[in-house]
C-alpha positions as CSV (number, residue, x, y, z in Angstrom):
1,X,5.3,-19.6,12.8
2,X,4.4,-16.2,13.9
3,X,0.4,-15.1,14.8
4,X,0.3,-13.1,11.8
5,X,1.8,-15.7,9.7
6,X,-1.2,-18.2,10.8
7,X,-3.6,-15.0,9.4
8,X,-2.3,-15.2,6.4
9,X,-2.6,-18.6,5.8
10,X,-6.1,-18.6,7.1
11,X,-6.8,-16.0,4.0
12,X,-4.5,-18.4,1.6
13,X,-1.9,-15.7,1.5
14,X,1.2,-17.2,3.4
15,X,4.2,-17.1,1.3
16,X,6.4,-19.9,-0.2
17,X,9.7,-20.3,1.7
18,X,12.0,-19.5,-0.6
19,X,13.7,-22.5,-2.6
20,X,17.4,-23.6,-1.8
21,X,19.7,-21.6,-3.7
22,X,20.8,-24.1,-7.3
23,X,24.2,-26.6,-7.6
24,X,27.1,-24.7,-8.7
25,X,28.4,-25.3,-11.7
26,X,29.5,-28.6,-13.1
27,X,32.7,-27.3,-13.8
28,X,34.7,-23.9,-12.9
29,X,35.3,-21.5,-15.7
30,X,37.4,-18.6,-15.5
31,X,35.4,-17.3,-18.6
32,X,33.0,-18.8,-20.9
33,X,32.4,-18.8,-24.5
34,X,29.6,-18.0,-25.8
35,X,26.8,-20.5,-25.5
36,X,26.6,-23.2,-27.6
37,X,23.2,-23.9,-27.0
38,X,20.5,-23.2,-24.4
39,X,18.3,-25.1,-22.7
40,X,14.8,-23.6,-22.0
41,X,12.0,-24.4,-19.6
42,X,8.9,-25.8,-21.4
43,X,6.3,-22.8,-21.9
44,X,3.5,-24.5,-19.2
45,X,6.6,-24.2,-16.7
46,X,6.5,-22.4,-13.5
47,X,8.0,-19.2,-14.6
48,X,9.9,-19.4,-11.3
49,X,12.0,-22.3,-12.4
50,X,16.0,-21.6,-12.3
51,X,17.1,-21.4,-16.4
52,X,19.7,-23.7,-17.4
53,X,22.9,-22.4,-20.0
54,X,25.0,-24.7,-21.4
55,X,28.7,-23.8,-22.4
56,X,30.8,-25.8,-24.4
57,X,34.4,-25.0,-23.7
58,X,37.1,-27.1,-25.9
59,X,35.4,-30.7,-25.4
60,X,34.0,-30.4,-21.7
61,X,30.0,-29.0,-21.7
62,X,29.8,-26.7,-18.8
63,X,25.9,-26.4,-17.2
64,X,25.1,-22.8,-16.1
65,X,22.3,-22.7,-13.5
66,X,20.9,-19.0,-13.4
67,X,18.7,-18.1,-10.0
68,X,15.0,-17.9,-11.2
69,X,13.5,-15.1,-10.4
70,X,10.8,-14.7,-8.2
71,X,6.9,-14.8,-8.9
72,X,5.1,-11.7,-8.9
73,X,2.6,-11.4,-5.9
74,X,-0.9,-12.5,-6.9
75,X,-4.2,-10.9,-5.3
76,X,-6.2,-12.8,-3.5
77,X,-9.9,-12.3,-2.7
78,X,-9.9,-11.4,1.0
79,X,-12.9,-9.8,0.8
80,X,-15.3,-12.8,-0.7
81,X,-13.9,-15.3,1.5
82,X,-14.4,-13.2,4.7
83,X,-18.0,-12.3,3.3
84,X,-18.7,-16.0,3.3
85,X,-17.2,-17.1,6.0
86,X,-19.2,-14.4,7.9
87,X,-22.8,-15.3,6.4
88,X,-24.8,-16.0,8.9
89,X,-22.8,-15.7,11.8
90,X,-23.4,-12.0,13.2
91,X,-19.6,-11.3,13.3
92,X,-18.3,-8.4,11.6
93,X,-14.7,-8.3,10.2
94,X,-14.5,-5.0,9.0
95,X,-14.8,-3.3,11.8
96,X,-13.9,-5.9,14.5
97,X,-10.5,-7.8,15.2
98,X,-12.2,-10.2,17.6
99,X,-14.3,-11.3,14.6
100,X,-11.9,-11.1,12.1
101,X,-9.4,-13.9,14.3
102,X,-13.4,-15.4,15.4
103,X,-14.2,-16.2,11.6
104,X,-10.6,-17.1,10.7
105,X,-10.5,-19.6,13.9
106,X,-7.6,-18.4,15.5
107,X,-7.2,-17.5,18.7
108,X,-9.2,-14.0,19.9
109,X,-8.2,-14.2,23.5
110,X,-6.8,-10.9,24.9
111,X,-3.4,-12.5,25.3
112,X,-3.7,-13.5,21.8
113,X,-4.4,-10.1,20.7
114,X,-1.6,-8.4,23.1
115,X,0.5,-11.1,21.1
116,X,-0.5,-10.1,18.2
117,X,0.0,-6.2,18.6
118,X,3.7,-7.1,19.6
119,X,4.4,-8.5,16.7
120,X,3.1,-6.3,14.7
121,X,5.3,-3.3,16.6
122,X,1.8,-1.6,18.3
123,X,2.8,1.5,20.2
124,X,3.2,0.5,23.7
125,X,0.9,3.5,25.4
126,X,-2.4,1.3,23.2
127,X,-1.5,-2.2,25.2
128,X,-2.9,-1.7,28.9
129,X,-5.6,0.3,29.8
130,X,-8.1,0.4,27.5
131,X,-8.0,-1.9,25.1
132,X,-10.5,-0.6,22.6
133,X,-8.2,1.1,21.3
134,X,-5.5,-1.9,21.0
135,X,-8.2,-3.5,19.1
136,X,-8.9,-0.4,17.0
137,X,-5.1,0.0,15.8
138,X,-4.5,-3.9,15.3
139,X,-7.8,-4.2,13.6
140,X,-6.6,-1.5,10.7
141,X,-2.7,-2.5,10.8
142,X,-3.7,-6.4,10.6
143,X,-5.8,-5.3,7.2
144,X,-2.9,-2.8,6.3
145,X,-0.5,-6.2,6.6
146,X,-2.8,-7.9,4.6
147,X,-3.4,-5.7,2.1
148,X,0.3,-5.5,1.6
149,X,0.6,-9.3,1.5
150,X,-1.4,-10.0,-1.7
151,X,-5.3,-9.0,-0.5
152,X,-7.8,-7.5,-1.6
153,X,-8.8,-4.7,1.7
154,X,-11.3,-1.9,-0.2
155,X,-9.6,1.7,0.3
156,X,-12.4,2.2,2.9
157,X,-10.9,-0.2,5.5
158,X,-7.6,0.4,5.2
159,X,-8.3,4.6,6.0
């Protein structure tokens, strides 16, 4: 698992791996009838489960397993669980990635953060040197990431 992986699932944003691809069919056919009947998910169903066809050719039933498709990203509330997290504690995400990895409990170490940057393709003239600026461009690109991964970053933060 990547660092920025373990950020996102500190904010409950890590993605599902994606489920094996479904069996093949029960039996070859070079081309079907027409259904004969179709079997349908129940209605309280993930909407991500695969959709079964059945064929009937002559008197073999051949099962038809179509992919499912995949589950539209929902938002998540980045900002009011980092709000509460942070209540209290003096640390302040939105401008700060040492706080932001502080309040999440991840690593905050300056290896961890030089980690972090390469992963996350910072230019290589902002690692070394002076790291406030490091801090400054993973800061906004980590929200950016997150933002892009299902959160909720105001407009403001992401500028």
């Amino acid at each position: 698992m990547g660092f920025f992986s373990k950020i996102l699932e500190k904010l409950g944003l890590k993605k599902d791996e994606p489920a094996p691809a479904p069996a093949a069919q029960a039996k070859p056919a070079a081309a079907p009838a027409k259904p004969a009947a179709e079997v349908k998910a129940a209605p309280a169903a993930s909407a991500a489960k695969p959709k079964a066809v059945v064929y009937k050719e002559k008197d073999d039933v051949v099962a038809k397993v179509e992919p499912a498709k995949p589950a539209a990203i929902s938002e998540v509330d980045v900002v009011n669980k980092l709000e509460q997290l942070s209540a209290g504690k003096g640390l302040n995400w939105k401008v700060s990635i040492v706080d932001l990895l502080k309040l999440l409990e991840i690593d905050s170490s300056l290896a961890a953060r030089k980690e972090l940057a390469a992963e996350l393709n910072c230019p290589a003239d902002l690692i070394g040197g002076d790291y406030s600026k490091m801090n400054v461009w993973l800061h906004k690109e980590v929200l950016r990431q997150v933002a892009a991964n299902g959160g909720n970053i105001p407009k403001e933060l992401l500028d």
